[in-house]
C-alpha positions in Angstrom: -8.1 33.2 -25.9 -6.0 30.6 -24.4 -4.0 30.6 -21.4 -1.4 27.9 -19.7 -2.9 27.1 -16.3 -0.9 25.9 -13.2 -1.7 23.2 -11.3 0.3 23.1 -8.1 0.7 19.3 -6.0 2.7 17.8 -3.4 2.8 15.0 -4.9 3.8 15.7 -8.5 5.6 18.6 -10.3 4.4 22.0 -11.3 1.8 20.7 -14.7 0.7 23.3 -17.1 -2.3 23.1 -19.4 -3.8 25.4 -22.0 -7.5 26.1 -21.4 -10.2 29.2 -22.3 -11.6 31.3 -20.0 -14.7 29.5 -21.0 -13.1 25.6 -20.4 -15.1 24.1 -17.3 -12.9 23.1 -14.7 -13.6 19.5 -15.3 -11.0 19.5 -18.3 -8.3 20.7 -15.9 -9.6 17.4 -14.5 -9.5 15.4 -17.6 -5.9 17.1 -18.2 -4.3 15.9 -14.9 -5.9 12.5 -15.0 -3.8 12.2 -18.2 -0.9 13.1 -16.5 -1.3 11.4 -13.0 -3.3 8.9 -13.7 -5.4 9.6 -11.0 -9.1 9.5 -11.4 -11.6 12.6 -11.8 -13.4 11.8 -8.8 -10.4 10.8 -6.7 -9.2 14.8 -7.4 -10.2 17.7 -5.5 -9.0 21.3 -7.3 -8.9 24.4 -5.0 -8.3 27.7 -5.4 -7.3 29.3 -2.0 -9.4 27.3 0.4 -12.6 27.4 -2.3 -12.9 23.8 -3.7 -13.6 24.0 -7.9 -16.6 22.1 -9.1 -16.2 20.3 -12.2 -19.1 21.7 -14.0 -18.2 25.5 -13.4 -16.2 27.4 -15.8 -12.6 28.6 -15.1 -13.8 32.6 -15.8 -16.7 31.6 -13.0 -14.0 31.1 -10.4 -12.1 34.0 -11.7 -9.3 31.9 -12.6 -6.9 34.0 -14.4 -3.4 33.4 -16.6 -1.9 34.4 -13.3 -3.4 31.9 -11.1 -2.5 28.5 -9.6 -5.2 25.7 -9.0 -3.9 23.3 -6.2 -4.7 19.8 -6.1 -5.2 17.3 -3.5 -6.1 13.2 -2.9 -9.6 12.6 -1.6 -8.8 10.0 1.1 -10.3 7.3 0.6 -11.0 4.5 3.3 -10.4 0.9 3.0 -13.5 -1.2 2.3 -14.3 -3.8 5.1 -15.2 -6.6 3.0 -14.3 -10.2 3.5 -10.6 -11.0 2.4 -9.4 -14.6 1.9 -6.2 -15.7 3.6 -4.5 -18.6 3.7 -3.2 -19.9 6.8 -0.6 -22.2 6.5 0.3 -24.6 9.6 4.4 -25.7 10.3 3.7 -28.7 10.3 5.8 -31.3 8.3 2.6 -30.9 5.9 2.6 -27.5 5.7 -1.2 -27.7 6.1 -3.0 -24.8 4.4 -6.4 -23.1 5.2 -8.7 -21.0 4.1 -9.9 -17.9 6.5 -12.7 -15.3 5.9 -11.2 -12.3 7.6 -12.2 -8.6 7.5 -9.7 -6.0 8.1 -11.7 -4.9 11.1 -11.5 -8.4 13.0 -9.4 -8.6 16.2 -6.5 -10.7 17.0 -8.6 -12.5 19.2 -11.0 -13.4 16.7 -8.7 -14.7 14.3 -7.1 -17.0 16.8 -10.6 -18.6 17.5 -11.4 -19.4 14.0 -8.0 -20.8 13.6 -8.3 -22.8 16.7 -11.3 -24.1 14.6 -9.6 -25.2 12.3 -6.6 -26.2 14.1 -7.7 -27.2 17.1 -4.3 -24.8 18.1 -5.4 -22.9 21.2 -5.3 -19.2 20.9 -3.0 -19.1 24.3 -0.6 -21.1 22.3 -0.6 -19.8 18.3 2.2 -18.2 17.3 0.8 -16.2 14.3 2.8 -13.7 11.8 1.6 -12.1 8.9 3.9 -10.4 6.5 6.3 -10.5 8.9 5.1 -9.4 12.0 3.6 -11.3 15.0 0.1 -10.8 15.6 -0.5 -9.4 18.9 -3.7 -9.5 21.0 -5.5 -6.1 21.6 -4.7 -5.3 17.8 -6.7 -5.6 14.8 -5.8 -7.3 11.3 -5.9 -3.5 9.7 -2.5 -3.0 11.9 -1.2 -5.5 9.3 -1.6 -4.0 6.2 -3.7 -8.0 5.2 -4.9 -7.7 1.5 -6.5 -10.3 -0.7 -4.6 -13.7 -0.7 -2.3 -12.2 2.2 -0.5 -15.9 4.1 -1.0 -16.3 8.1 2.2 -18.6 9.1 1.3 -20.4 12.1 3.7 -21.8 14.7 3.3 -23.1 18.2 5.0 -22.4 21.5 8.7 -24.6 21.9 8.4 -27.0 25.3 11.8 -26.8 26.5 15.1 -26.1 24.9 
């Protein structure tokens, strides 16, 4: 016998699916991945605060035509791995360079290896990076850096 099954999210609207009593709850899975495009293991499916396993049957949960399944993201945390950025200098040449920089490096540590590059001085870099002035005491996480992200370097005006 099949029933339509509820699958409640803040993110998306109410989604229906027919399953059996006898369906494991990983085709609930399957169903919303078609939906969401969100993967299986990226889903977690609860029923009040119980969290469903995806090789359990619905009727071993209890799950009923009445009841709803909620569903929520895993979180999932940035990797730390080594990004390339380009850092481009405003000079008339419009010099660019190539940085190793993981999300979890300082400011401060930035500005070194451009001053080894640049021979810029960290006291005197002006750096932005999609926008935003990079400020000592922060990390390149604050600034949302991805793959191929640009560092725009400008220097401090003497006078007027």
């Amino acid at each position: 016998m099949f029933f339509n099954r509820i699958v409640h999210s803040e993110q998306w609207p109410l989604m229906t699916f027919d399953t059996a009593e006898s369906d494991k709850v990983k085709k609930i899975n399957e169903h919303i991945r078609s939906k969401t495009k969100v993967s299986v293991q990226d889903q977690v499916l609860l029923l009040d605060s119980k969290i469903l396993k995806p090789q359990r049957t619905l009727s071993s949960y209890g799950i009923n035509k009445e009841t709803t399944i909620h569903l929520t993201l895993k979180v999932v945390k940035p990797s730390d791995e080594e990004l390339p950025l380009f850092l481009v200098e405003s000079t008339k040449e419009g010099q660019r360079h190539l940085l190793q920089v993981r999300r979890s490096n300082s400011v401060a540590q930035v500005k070194e290896m451009i001053e080894s590059v640049t021979c810029v001085t960290p006291k005197t870099q002006i750096v932005t990076c999609n926008g935003k002035r990079l400020e000592d005491g922060k990390i390149m996480a604050d600034y949302n850096i991805r793959r191929g992200s640009l560092l725009f370097l400008t220097g401090h005006c003497i006078g007027g």
